[in-house]
C-alpha positions as CSV (number, residue, x, y, z in Angstrom):
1,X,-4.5,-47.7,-0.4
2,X,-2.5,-49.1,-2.9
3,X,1.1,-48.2,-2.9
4,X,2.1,-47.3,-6.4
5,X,4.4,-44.5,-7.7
6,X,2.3,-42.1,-9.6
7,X,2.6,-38.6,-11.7
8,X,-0.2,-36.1,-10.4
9,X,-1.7,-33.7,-12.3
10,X,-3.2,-30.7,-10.4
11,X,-5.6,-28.7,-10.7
12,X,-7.4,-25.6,-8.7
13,X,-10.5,-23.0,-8.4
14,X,-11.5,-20.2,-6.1
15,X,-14.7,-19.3,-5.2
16,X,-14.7,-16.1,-3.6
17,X,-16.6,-15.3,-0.1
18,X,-19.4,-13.5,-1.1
19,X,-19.6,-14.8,-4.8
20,X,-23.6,-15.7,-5.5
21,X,-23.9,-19.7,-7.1
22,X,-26.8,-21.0,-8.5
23,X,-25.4,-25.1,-7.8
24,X,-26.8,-27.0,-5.9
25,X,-29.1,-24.5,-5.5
26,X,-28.9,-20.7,-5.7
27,X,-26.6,-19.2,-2.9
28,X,-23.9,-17.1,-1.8
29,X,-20.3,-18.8,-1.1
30,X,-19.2,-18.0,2.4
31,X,-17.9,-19.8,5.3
32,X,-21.1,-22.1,6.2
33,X,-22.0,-22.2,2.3
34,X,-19.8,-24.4,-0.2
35,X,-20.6,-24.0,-3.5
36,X,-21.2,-27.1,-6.2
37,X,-18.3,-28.9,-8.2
38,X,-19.7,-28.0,-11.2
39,X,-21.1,-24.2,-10.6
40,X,-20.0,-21.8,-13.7
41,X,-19.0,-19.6,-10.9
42,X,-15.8,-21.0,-9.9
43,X,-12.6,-19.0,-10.9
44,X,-10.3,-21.6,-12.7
45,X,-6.6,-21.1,-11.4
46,X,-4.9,-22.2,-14.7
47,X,-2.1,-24.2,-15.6
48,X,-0.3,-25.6,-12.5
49,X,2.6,-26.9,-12.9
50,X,3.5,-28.1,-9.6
51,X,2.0,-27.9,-5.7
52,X,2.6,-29.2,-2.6
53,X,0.4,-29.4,0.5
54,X,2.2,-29.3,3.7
55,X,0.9,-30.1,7.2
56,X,2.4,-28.4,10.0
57,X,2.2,-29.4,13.5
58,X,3.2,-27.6,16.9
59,X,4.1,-30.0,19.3
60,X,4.5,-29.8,23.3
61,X,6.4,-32.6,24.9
62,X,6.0,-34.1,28.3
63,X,9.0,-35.3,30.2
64,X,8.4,-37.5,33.3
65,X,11.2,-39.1,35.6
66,X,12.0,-42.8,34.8
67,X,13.5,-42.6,37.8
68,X,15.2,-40.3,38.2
69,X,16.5,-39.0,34.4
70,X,13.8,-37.0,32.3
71,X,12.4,-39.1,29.4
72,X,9.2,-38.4,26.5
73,X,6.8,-39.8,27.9
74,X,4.1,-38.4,25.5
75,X,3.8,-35.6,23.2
76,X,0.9,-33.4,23.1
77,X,0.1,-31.6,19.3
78,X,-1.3,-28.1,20.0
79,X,-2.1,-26.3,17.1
80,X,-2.5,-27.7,13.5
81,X,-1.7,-25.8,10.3
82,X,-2.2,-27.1,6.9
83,X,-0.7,-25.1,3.5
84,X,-1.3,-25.7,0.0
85,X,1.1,-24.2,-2.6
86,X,0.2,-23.9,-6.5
87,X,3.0,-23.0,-9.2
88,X,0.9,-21.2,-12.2
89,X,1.3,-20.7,-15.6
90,X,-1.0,-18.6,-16.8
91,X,-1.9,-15.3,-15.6
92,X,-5.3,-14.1,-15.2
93,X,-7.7,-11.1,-13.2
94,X,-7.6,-13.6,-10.0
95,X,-3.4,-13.7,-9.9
96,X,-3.3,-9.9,-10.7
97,X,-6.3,-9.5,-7.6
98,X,-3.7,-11.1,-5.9
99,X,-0.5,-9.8,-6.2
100,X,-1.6,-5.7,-6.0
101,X,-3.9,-6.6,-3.3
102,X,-6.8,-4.9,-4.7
103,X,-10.6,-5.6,-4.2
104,X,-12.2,-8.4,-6.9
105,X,-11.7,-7.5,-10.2
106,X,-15.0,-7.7,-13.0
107,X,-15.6,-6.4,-15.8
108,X,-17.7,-3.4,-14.0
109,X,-14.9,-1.7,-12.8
110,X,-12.2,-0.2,-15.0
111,X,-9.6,1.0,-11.9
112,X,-8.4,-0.4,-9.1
113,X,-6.7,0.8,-5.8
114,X,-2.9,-1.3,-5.4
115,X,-3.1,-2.3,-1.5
116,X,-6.9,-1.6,-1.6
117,X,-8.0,-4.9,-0.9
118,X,-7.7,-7.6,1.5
119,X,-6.0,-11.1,1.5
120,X,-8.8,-13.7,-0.6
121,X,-11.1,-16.0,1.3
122,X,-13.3,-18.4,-0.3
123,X,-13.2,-21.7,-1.3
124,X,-10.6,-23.8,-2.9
125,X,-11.4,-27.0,-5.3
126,X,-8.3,-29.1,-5.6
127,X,-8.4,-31.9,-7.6
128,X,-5.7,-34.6,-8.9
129,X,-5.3,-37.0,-11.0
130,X,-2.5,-39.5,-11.7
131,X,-0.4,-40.5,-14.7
132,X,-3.4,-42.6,-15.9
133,X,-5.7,-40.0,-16.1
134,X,-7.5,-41.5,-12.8
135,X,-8.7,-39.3,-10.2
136,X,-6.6,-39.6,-7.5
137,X,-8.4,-37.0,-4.9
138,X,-10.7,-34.2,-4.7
139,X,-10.2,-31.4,-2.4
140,X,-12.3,-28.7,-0.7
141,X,-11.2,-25.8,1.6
142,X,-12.1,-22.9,2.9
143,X,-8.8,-20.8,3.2
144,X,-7.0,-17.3,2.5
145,X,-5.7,-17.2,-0.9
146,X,-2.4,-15.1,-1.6
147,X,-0.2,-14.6,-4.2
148,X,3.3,-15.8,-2.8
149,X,6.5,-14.0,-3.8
150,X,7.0,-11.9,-6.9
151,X,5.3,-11.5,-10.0
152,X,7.9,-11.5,-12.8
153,X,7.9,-9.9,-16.4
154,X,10.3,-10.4,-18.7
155,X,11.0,-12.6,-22.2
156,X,9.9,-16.1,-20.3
157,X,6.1,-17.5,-19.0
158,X,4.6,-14.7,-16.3
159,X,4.0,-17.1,-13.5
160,X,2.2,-16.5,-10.3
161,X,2.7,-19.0,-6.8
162,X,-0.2,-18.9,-5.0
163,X,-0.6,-19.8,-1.1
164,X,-3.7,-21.4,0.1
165,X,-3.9,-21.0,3.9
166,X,-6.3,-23.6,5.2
167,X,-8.5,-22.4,7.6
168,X,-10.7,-25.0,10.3
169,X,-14.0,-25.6,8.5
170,X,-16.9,-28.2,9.3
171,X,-16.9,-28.2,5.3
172,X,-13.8,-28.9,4.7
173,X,-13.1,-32.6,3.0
174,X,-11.4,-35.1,1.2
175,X,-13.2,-36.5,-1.3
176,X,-10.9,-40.1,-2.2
177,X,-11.7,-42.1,-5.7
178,X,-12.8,-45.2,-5.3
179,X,-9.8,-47.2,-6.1
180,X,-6.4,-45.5,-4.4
């Protein structure tokens, strides 16, 4: 990798579990079943203007005499945890899904039940680029989506935070550019 600082530019879809594709070839997203890059399908996020991605690790340390006093001798890592966060600008039937908690929202339905639905899980496509407009690394995850914190009205930019909760997934990659 080259060691360079760099200005990233993110940006994120959702496909839902259960949502039919038709790329590569025609399919429903679920856990064993990723749709394409490029299927019209995806649910764009809109205009992030930050995220973070945060690994988490719980850790169990073993102590061993050396000779008599009790020193590390090795640390053990027992459960991983990996969280994406994404700051958004725009608001749109995905960020409203999520903060009322309501089942998917299309056009065939005109009401929905607040608290009628469940926390998100599907896909997420995260990809960013660097100050250069180079692709600096494509993500994909199967995760719970959730909005995190308030939803906010008022005279400035309705934003919405939303929390991807990376779940284990044979599926799951990172996708690096070819110079990095």
């Amino acid at each position: 990798m080259n060691t360079a600082s760099r200005i990233l530019g993110n940006h994120a879809k959702f496909f839902p579990n259960g949502r039919a594709f038709t790329l590569p070839a025609p399919g429903t997203a679920g856990v064993d079943d990723l749709p394409g890059d490029t299927d019209p399908a995806w649910t764009d996020l809109g205009v992030l203007s930050e995220a973070s991605v945060e690994p988490k690790v719980e850790e169990r340390p073993m102590w061993a005499p050396s000779p008599g006093r009790l020193r590390k001798k090795r640390v053990l890592e027992t459960k991983d945890e990996l969280t994406i966060t994404l700051r958004c600008e725009e608001l749109s039937k995905l960020g409203v899904q999520a903060v009322f908690r309501t089942d998917e929202i299309t056009t065939a339905v005109s009401k929905y039940q607040p608290l009628g639905g469940k926390t998100m899980e599907g896909w997420l496509l995260y990809t960013v680029y660097d100050q250069d407009d180079a692709l600096f690394l494509t993500t994909r995850v199967w995760c719970r989506l959730k909005a995190n914190g308030p939803l906010t009205a008022g005279d400035d930019i309705a934003r919405i935070e939303y929390v991807a909760d990376v779940l284990d997934n044979d599926l799951n990659e990172i996708e690096k550019p070819v110079e990095v």
